[in-house]
N, C-alpha and C positions, 0 to 999 in steps of 0.2 A: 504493500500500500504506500510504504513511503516512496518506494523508487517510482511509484505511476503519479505523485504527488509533482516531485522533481521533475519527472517532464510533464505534465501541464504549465510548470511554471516554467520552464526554459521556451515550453511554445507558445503560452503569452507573450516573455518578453521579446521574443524572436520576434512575431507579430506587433509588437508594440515598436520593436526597430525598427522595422520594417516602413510601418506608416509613418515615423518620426524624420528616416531618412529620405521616404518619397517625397513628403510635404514640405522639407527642407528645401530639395532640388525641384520644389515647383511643379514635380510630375502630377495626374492624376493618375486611378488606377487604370483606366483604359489605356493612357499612354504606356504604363509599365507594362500590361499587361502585353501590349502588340511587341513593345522592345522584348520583349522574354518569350514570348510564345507562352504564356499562361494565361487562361481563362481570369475574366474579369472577376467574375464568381469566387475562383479560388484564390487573388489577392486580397479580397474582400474579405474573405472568411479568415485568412493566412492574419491579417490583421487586428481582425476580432478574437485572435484564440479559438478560433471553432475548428479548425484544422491545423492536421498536423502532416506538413510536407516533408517527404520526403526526402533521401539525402541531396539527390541531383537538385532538386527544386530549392534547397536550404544555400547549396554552391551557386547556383546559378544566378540568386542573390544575392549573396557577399560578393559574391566574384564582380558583381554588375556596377554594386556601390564602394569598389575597392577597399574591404574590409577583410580581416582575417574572421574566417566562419566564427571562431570561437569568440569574437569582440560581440555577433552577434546577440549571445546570449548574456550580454550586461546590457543595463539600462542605459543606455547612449540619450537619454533626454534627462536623466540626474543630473542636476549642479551641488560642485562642491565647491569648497573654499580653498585658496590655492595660496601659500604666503612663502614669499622666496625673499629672502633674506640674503643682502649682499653688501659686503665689508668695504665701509670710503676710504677710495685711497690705499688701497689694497696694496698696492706693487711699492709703496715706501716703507711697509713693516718689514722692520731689521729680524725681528726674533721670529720667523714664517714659522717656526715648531709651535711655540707659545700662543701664539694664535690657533693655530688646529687644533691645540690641546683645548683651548677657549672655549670652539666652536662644539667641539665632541661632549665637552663636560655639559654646554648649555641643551643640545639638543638630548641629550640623554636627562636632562632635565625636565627638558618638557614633554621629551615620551614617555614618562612615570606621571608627570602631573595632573597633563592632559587628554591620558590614555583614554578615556571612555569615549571621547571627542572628535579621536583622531581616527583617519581613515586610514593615510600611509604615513609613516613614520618620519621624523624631519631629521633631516640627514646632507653631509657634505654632496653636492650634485653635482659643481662646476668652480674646481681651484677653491677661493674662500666664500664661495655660495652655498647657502644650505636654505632646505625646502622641505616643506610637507604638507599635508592634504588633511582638512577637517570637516567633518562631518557636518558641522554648523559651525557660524559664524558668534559663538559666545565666549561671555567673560574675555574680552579681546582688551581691553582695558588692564587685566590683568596679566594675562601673554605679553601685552606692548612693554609693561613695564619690567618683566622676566627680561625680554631681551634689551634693552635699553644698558641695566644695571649692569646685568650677568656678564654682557660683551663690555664694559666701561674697561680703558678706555677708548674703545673702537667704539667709532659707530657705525649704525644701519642704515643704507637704503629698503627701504621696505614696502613689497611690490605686494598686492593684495588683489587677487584673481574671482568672479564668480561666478561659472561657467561649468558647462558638460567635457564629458571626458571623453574622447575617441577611442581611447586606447586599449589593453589589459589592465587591470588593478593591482598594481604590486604592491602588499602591504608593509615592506619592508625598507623601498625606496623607491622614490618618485623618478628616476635619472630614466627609465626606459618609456614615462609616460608623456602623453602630449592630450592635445584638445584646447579647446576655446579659453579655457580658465588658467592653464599654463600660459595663453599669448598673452590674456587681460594681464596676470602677474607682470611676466615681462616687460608687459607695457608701461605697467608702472614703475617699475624698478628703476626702466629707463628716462623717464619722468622724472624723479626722485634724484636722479642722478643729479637735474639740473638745480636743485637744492639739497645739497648733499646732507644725510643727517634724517629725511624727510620720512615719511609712509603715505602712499595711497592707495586708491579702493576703484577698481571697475567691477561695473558689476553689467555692463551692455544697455543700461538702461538711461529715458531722456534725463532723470536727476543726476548723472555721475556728477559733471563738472558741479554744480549745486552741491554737494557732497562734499566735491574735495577742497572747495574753498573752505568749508565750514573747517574741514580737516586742516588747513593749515593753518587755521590759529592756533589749534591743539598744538602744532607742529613747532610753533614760533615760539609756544609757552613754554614746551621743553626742553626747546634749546636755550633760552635763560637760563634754567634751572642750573645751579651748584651740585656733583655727584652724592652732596649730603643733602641737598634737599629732595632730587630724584630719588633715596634710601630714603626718604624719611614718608616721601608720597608712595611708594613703591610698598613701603609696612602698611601705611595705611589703607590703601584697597586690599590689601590682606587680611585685616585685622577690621576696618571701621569702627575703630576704638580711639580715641584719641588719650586717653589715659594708660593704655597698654602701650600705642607707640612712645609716649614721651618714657614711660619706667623701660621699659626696652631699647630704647637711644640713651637713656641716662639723661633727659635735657627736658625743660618744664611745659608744662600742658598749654600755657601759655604759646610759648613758642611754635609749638605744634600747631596751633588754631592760629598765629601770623600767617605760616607757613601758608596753609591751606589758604587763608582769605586772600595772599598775596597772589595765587594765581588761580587765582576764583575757580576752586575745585568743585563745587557744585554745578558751575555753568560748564565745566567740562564733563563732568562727568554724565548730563543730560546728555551734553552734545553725544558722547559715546555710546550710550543706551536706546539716542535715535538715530544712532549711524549699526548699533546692531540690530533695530526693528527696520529697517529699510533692505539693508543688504539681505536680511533672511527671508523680507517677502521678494528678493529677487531672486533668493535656491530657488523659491514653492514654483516659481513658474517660470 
C-alpha cells in the first residue's frame, strides 16, 4: 500500500510538472499535444493525476522540456529561499586559512540552529562564498545578525533569492543546484556589491525595488553600528530581555535601552517582520 501510495504521488507531481512547465512556455495542451504525438485527452489527464504514463511517454516529456526525467518528479513550481553569502574584499585577506576556518565554524552554526528551517545545508560553494536553501523565509533578523557578528571582522555581501528550483535537491550542498532563486540570489549579491557591507531581497515581484529601499536603511543603521553595539543588538533578539543582556555584557540596563533607542530598534525590527510577511507570501505563489 505504501509503494502504490509513492507512485500516485510521483504521478501527481509529474503531472503537476508537466502543466507548470507547458504554461511556462506559453504552450496549450493541443499544441503539446501535436509537438509529441499524444492525445489531447491524455495530456489533460497526465496533468490532473488521473493517469499514469508510461515510461516512453514520461521521456518523451523531459526529453521535450530538457529536463532530467528524474527532476521530473520534484515540485518545479516550489519557491524556496536562497541566501548566498559572499566575503568584501575577499582577494586582500592575508590569513585565506583563518577565514575558511570562519566561514566553516559559522555555517556549521547555523546548520544546528536552523536545522528545522533548512532545506540544503549552507556551505562553502564558490572560493569565500557560502550558500544554502531554507525552507521559509523566518527569524531572518536573527540569521542576519548570526552572520554579521560571527564573520566580524569580514563583512557580507548578502544576496537573498525567492524563487523555484530547476534542478535535483541536494541536501547536503547547494554547489550542483541552479533555478530562478539561485539567479534572484546572485543578483543581489551583485547588487550589494555596489554597496559593499549591504543584503538584498528578490523575490520577482512588482514591490522588490519598494522592499529594498526600505532595506537599506536597515542597511545604513548597521553599518554605524560599533562591533559592541552589533553584540549587544545581536543578544538582544536572542534574548528580548533587556535586563539579561545588560547582566550578561556586565554594563547597565540603562545603557542597553540608549542603545536600542539610538537606532530605533523597534522601527527596525517592524521593518523586518514586514519584509518577512511579504517575501513568504511570495514562496505561497
Amino acid at each position: 500500500m505504501k509503494d502504490l501510495n509513492n507512485i500516485q504521488i510521483k504521478i501527481r507531481i509529474f503531472g503537476k510538472n508537466l502543466q507548470y512547465l507547458r504554461q511556462n512556455s506559453g504552450e496549450t495542451q493541443n499544441q503539446i499535444s501535436k509537438n509529441l504525438g499524444i492525445s489531447r485527452q491524455t495530456i489533460s489527464a497526465i496533468e490532473k493525476g488521473r493517469a499514469k504514463p508510461n515510461m516512453v511517454t514520461m521521456c518523451q516529456i523531459s526529453d521535450y522540456y530538457g529536463f532530467p526525467l528524474e527532476n521530473m518528479f520534484m515540485e518545479m513550481d516550489k519557491k524556496y529561499c536562497v541566501i548566498t553569502c559572499d566575503i568584501v574584499d575577499s582577494r586582500s585577506v592575508l590569513n585565506r586559512n583563518k577565514l575558511q576556518l570562519k566561514i566553516n565554524d559559522l555555517t556549521r552554526h547555523i546548520n544546528r540552529v536552523y536545522e528545522n528551517q533548512i532545506l540544503t545545508k549552507f556551505n562553502i560553494t564558490l572560493g569565500d562564498e557560502f550558500q544554502g536553501v531554507l525552507l521559509r523565509f523566518n527569524h531572518f533578523l536573527d540569521l542576519y545578525m548570526a552572520l554579521k557578528t560571527e564573520m566580524f571582522p569580514y563583512q557580507l555581501n548578502v544576496g537573498i533569492g525567492i524563487g523555484t528550483i530547476n534542478t535535483k535537491i541536494y541536501k547536503a550542498n547547494s554547489h550542483k543546484m541552479d533555478g530562478p532563486a539561485f539567479h534572484f540570489a546572485r543578483d543581489m549579491v551583485d547588487r550589494a556589491k555596489q554597496k559593499p557591507g549591504f543584503f538584498y531581497v528578490k523575490t520577482g515581484n512588482s514591490y522588490d525595488e519598494i522592499l529594498n529601499l526600505l532595506i537599506e536603511e536597515i542597511n545604513y543603521t548597521f553599518l554605524s553600528l560599533t562591533p559592541d553595539q552589533f553584540k549587544l543588538l545581536k543578544i538582544y533578539v536572542e534574548l528580548n530581555n533587556q535586563i539579561q543582556v545588560s547582566e550578561l555584557l556586565g554594563v547597565s540596563q540603562a545603557y542597553v535601552s540608549r542603545i536600542l533607542k539610538q537606532i530605533d530598534f523597534t522601527r527596525i525590527k517592524k521593518i523586518f517582520d514586514g519584509l518577512e510577511d511579504l517575501v513568504n507570501k511570495a514562496l505561497e505563489y
